[in-house]
C-alpha positions as CSV (number, residue, x, y, z in Angstrom):
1,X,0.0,0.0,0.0
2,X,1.5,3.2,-1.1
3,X,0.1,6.7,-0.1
4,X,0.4,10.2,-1.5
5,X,-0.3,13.4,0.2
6,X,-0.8,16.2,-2.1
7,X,-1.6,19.8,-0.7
8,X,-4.7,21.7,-2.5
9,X,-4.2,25.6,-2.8
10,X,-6.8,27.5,-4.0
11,X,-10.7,28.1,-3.3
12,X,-12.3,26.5,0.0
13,X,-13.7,23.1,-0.6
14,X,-12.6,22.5,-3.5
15,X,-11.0,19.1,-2.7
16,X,-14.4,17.3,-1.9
17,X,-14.7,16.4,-5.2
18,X,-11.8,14.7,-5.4
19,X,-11.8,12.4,-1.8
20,X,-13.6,11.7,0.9
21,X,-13.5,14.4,4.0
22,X,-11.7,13.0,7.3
23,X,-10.3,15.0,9.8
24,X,-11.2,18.8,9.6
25,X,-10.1,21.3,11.9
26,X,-8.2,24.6,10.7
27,X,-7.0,21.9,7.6
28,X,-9.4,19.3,6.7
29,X,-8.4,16.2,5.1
30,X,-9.8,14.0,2.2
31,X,-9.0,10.4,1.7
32,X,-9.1,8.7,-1.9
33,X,-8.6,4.9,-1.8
34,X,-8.4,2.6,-4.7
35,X,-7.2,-0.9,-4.3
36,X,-3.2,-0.7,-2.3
37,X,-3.2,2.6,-3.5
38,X,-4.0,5.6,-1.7
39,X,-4.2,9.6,-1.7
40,X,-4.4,12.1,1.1
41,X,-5.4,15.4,-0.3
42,X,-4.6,18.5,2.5
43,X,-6.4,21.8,2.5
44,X,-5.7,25.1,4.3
45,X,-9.2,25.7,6.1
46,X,-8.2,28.7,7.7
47,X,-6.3,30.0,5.4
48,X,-5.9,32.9,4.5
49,X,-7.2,34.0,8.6
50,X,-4.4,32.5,9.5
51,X,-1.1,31.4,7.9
52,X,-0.4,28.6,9.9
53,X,-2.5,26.1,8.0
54,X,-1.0,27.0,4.5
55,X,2.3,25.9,6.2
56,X,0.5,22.5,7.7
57,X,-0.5,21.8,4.0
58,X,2.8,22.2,2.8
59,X,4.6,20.9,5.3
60,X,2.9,17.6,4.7
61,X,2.7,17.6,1.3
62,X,4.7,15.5,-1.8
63,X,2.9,17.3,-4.0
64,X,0.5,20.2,-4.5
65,X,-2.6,21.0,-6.7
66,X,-2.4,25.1,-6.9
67,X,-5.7,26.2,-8.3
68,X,-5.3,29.8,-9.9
69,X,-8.2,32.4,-9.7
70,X,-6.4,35.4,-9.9
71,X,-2.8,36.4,-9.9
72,X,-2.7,38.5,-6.7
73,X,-0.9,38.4,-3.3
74,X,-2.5,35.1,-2.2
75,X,-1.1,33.7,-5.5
76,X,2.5,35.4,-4.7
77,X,2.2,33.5,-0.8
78,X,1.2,30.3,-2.6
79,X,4.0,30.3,-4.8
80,X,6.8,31.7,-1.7
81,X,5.2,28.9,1.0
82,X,5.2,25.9,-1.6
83,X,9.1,27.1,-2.7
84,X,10.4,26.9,0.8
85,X,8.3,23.7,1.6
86,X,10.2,22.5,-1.9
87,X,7.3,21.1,-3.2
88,X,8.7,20.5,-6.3
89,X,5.9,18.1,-8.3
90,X,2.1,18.9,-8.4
91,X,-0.1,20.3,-10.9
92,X,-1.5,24.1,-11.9
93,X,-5.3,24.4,-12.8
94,X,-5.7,28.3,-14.4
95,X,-9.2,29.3,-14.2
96,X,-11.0,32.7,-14.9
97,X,-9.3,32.8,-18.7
98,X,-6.0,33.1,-16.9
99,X,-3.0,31.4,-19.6
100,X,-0.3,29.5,-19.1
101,X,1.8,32.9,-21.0
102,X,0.4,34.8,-18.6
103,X,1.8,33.0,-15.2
104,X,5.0,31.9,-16.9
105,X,7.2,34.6,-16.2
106,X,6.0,34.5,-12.4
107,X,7.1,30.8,-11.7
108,X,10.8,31.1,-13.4
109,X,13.2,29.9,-11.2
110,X,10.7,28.2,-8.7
111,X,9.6,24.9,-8.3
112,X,6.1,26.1,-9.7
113,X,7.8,26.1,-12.9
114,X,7.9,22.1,-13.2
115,X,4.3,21.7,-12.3
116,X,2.2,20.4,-14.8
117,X,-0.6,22.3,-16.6
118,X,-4.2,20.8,-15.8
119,X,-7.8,20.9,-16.6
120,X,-10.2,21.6,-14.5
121,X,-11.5,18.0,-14.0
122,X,-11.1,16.1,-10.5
123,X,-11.9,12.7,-12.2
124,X,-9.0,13.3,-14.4
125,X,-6.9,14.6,-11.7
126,X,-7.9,11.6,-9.2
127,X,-6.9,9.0,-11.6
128,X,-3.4,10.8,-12.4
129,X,-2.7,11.1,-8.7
130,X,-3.4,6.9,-8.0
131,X,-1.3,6.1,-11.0
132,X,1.7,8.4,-9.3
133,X,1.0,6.7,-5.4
134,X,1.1,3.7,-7.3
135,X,4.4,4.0,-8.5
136,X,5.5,5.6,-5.4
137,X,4.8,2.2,-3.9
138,X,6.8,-0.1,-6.4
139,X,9.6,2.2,-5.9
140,X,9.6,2.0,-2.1
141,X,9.2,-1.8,-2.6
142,X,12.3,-2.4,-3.8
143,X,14.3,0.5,-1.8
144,X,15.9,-0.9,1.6
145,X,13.9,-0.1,4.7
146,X,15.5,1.9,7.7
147,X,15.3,1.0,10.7
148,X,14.1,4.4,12.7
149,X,11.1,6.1,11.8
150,X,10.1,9.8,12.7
151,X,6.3,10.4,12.9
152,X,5.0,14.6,13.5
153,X,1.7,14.3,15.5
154,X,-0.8,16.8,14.0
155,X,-4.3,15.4,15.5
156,X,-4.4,13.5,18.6
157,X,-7.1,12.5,21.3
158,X,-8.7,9.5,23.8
159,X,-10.6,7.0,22.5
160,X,-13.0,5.0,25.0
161,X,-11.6,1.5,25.1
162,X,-8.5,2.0,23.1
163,X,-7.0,5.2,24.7
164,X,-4.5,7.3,23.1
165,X,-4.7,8.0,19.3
166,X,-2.3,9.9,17.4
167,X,-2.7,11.0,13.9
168,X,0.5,12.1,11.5
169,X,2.2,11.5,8.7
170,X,5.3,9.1,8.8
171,X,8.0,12.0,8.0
172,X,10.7,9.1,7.5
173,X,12.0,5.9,7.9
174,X,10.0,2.5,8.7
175,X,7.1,2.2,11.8
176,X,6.2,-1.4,13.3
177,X,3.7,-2.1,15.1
178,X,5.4,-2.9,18.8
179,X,7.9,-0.5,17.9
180,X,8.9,1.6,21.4
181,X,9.4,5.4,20.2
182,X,10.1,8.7,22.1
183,X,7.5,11.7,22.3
184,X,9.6,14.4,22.0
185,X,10.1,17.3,23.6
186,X,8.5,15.4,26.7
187,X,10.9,12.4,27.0
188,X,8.4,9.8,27.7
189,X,8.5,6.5,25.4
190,X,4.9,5.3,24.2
191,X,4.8,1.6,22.8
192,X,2.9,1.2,19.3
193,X,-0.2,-0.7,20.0
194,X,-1.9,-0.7,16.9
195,X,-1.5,1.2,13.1
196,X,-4.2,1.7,10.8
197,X,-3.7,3.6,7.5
198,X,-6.6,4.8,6.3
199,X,-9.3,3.0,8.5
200,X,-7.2,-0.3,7.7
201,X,-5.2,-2.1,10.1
202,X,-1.3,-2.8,9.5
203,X,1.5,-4.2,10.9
204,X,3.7,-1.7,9.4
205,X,3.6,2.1,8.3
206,X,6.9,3.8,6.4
207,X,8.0,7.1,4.7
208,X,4.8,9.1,3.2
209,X,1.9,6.8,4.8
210,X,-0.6,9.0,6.3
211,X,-1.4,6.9,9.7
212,X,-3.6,6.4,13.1
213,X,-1.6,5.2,15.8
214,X,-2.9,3.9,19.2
215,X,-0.5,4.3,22.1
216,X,0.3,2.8,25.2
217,X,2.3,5.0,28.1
218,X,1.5,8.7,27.0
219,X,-2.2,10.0,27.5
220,X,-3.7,12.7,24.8
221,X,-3.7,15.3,27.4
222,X,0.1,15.3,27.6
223,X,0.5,15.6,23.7
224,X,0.5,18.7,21.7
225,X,0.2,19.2,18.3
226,X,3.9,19.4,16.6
227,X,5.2,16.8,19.1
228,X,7.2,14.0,17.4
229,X,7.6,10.4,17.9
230,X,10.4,8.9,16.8
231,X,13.1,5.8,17.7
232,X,16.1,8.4,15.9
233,X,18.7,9.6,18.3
234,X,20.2,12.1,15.4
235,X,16.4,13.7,16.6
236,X,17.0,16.9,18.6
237,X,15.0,19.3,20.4
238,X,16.7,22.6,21.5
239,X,15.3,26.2,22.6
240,X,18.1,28.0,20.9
241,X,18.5,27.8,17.4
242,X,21.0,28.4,14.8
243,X,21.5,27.9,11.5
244,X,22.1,29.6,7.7
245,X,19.5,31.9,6.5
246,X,18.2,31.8,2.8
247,X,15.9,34.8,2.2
248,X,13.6,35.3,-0.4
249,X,15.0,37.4,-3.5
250,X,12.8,40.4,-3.0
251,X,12.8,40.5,0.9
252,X,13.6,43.6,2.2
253,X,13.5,44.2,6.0
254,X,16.4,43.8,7.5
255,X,16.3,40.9,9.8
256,X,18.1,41.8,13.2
257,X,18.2,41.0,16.8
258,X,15.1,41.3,18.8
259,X,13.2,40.5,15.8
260,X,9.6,38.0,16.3
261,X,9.8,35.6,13.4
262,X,7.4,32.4,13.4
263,X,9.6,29.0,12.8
264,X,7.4,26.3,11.0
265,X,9.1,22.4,10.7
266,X,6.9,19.4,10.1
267,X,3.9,20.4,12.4
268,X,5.6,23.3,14.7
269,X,5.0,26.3,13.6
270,X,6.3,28.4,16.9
271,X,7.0,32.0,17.3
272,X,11.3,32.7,18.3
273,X,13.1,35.9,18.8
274,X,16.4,36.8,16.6
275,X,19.6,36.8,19.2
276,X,22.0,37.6,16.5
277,X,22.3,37.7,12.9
278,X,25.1,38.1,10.4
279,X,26.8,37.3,7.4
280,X,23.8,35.3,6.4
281,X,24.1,33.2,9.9
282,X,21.4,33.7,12.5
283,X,20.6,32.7,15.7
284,X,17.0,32.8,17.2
285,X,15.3,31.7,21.0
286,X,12.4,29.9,21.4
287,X,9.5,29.6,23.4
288,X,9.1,25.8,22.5
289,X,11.6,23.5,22.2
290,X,12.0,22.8,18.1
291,X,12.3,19.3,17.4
292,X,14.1,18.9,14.3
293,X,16.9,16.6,12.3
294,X,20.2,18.4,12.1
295,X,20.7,19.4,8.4
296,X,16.9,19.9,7.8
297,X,15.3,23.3,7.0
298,X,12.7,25.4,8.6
299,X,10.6,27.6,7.2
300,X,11.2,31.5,8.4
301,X,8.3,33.7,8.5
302,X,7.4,37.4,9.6
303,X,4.2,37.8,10.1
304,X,4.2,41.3,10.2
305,X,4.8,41.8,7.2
306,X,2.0,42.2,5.1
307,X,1.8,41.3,1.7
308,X,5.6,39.3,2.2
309,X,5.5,37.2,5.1
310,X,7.6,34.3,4.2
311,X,10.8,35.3,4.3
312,X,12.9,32.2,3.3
313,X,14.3,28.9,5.0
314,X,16.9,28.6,7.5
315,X,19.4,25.2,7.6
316,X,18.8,24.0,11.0
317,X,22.5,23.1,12.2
């Protein structure tokens, strides 16, 4: 069974014609399932009220569907969230008599240039999307399996007579069912009592599988969203950051100490202050531990500043 998440960007609800709605909260989640093949399909809910679930979509995705209504500043955020995510495959649905000539010259040298042009027709776009999880799975089939796994909880709550439940998409490596992992930042180790992926039960979950875990030695009211479980020692979780910033090409505040910049990785997305910053280094506090991979970037936003507030990545060191 292989699985696909794909981020939708553009007008509310249009993904319920192309899977069936799960979860919803500020992004709601639709499932399509055909045969061992499987697609999640992520969308903003709350976006553009907030721009915390834009990031969520990204973060999660493998690919994106961008749906283009008008080539504004939501557009321009689209296009800057889905570049630092580095979403580089997914699809671009013009509507409203918008052309391909006309949105060319806003996508060079972004990974929205190597997005696909497609019509306006979920059937078409549902079968496309099974063919491409379906190869994802006979690639995974024949690629060796690691032996750690790192899974981001986004959902999570108590369910009479099973307890704990954790929702989350496997961010890497290889899950077993039995497997001991770590919550982190809280340091307690829950045992892996049960995995379903898509209402199905499983023995195992790896890279990309969008899952429902049942836990044994953590209850939901310890849990926060952004929490991560994971059997990975390389896994950190720090309060001070630092790391190499990458802005944006047209970003234009300075970015200095004492600045409030929002930090989003997997399913944090946590507000820091700059301690230092030079040379293209910087060095920020936070108020939550960030639990992150050494190596692995963040995405650096401002959200004070209006029309431009994602200002680039940052290589977490």
């Amino acid at each position: 069974m292989a699985n696909l998440t794909v981020a939708v960007i553009g007008p509310a609800g249009y993904a319920k014609d192309l899977g069936k709605k799960g979860t919803s909260t500020d992004i709601t989640f639709y499932n399509l399932k055909k045969g061992a093949d499987t697609v999640t399909f992520i969308e903003p809910t709350r976006y553009p009220e907030r721009l915390a679930p834009l990031f969520y979509a990204a973060s999660l995705a493998d690919a994106a569907i961008v749906v283009v209504d008008a080539l504004n500043a939501t557009f321009g955020e689209y296009l800057l969230m889905l570049q630092a995510a580095g979403i580089g495959k997914g699809f671009l649905i013009l509507r409203n008599y918008i052309s391909p000539e006309q949105i060319r010259p806003l996508l060079k040298g972004t990974v929205l240039e190597g997005y696909e042009y497609a019509e306006d027709e979920p059937l078409a776009l549902r079968e496309r999307l099974l063919d491409a999880a379906h190869q994802i799975g006979i690639e995974r089939s024949l690629a060796d399996q690691k032996k750690t796994c790192i899974v981001p909880i986004d959902h999570f709550f108590n369910v009479r007579g099973i307890g704990t439940v954790i929702l989350g998409c496997v961010a890497d490596g290889h899950l077993k069912k039995h497997d001991n992992l770590k919550v982190h930042p809280i340091g307690k180790t829950a045992l892996v009592r049960s995995i379903q992926k898509h209402d199905d039960d499983f023995e195992d979950a790896e890279i990309g599988d969008r899952v429902g875990l049942a836990l044994k030695g953590v209850e939901a009211e310890e849990l926060d969203r952004g929490y991560v479980l994971s059997n990975d020692p390389s896994l950190r979780s720090m309060t001070t950051i630092s790391g190499r910033l990458d802005l944006v090409p047209f970003w234009k505040t300075p970015v200095g100490k004492g600045m409030v910049l929002h930090i989003g990785h997997w399913m944090q997305f946590e507000p820091s202050r700059v301690v230092s910053a030079s040379d293209g280094n910087i060095t920020i506090e936070m108020e939550k531990e960030l639990i992150y991979v050494p190596g692995s970037k963040a995405v650096v936003i401002y959200l004070e500043g209006g029309n431009l507030r994602i200002a680039g990545t940052i290589t977490l060191t």
